[in-house]
C-alpha positions, 0 to 999 in steps of 0.5 A: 746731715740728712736724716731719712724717714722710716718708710725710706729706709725700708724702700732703699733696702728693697732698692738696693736687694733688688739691684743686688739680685739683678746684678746676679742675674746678670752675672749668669748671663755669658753662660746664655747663648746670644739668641737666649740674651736676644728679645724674642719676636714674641716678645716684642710683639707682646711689648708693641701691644701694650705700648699702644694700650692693647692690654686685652689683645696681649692678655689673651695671645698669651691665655690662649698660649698657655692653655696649649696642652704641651707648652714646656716649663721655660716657655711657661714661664715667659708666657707668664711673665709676659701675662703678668706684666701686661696686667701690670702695664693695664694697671698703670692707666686704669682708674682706682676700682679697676687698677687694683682687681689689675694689679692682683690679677698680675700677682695672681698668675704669678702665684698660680704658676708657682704653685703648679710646679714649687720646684721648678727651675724657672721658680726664680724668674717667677719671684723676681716678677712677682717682687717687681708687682710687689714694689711697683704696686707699693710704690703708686700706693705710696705715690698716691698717699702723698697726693 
C-alpha cells in the first residue's frame, strides 16, 4: 500500500473540489442558450494573442474595454477574466522577478472586481478564476521547489 504525502493529500482535496465545482458548472449548462456555450470572437481573438506570446497587446484590448463607461456586469466579468488569464498565461514564460508581480497582478484584477460589486451575480466566475490562479501558482511553486 501506497502511502501519500501530507502536502498531496491537501493537493488531491483541492483537485477534486475543484473537479466537483466544474462538474456544477456544467450541470447549469442546458439552462445557456447555444450562443452563450459557444466562444465569443472576442475571445478567441484574445486566445490567438496569448498563443502567439502578445500578452501586452491582450492586456491592453482588455483595459482599454473596461474602462468604457457602460460596460454591463457580465461583459465585466468576461473582460476580467480574460485579463486575469492572459497575466496568468504571461507568468507562465516570464523569469522569476518578473513571473511572480504576473501572477499577483492576475489575482489582483480579480479581487479588485470583487470588491466593486460583493454581490454581484457573476461573483462565482470570478472565485472559480481566482481559485485557478490560486492553484496554478501554487502548483509551479511546488514544481519549483522539487527542482
Amino acid at each position: 500500500m501506497r502511502r501519500e504525502r501530507p502536502g498531496a493529500l491537501t493537493w488531491n482535496c483541492l483537485v477534486r473540489t475543484t473537479a466537483l465545482f466544474a462538474a456544477a458548472l456544467l450541470m447549469l449548462a442546458p439552462t445557456l442558450s447555444r450562443a452563450e456555450l459557444s466562444e465569443s470572437s472576442e475571445a478567441k481573438f484574445l486566445a490567438g494573442l496569448r498563443e502567439r506570446r502578445l500578452f501586452t497587446l491582450a492586456e491592453s484590448y482588455c483595459r482599454r474595454r473596461l474602462a468604457d463607461a457602460y460596460v454591463l456586469d457580465r461583459r465585466r466579468t468576461e473582460l476580467t477574466v480574460e485579463l486575469s488569464r492572459t497575466s496568468l498565461e504571461a507568468a507562465l514564460f516570464a523569469k522569476s522577478p518578473e513571473r511572480d508581480a504576473r501572477f499577483a497582478q492576475a489575482s489582483q484584477v480579480l479581487d479588485e472586481e470583487l470588491r466593486r460589486k460583493p454581490n454581484s451575480a457573476w461573483r462565482a466566475a470570478l472565485l472559480v478564476q481566482r481559485g485557478l490562479v490560486d492553484l496554478i501558482w501554487g502548483e509551479r511553486l511546488r514544481e519549483e521547489a522539487q527542482t
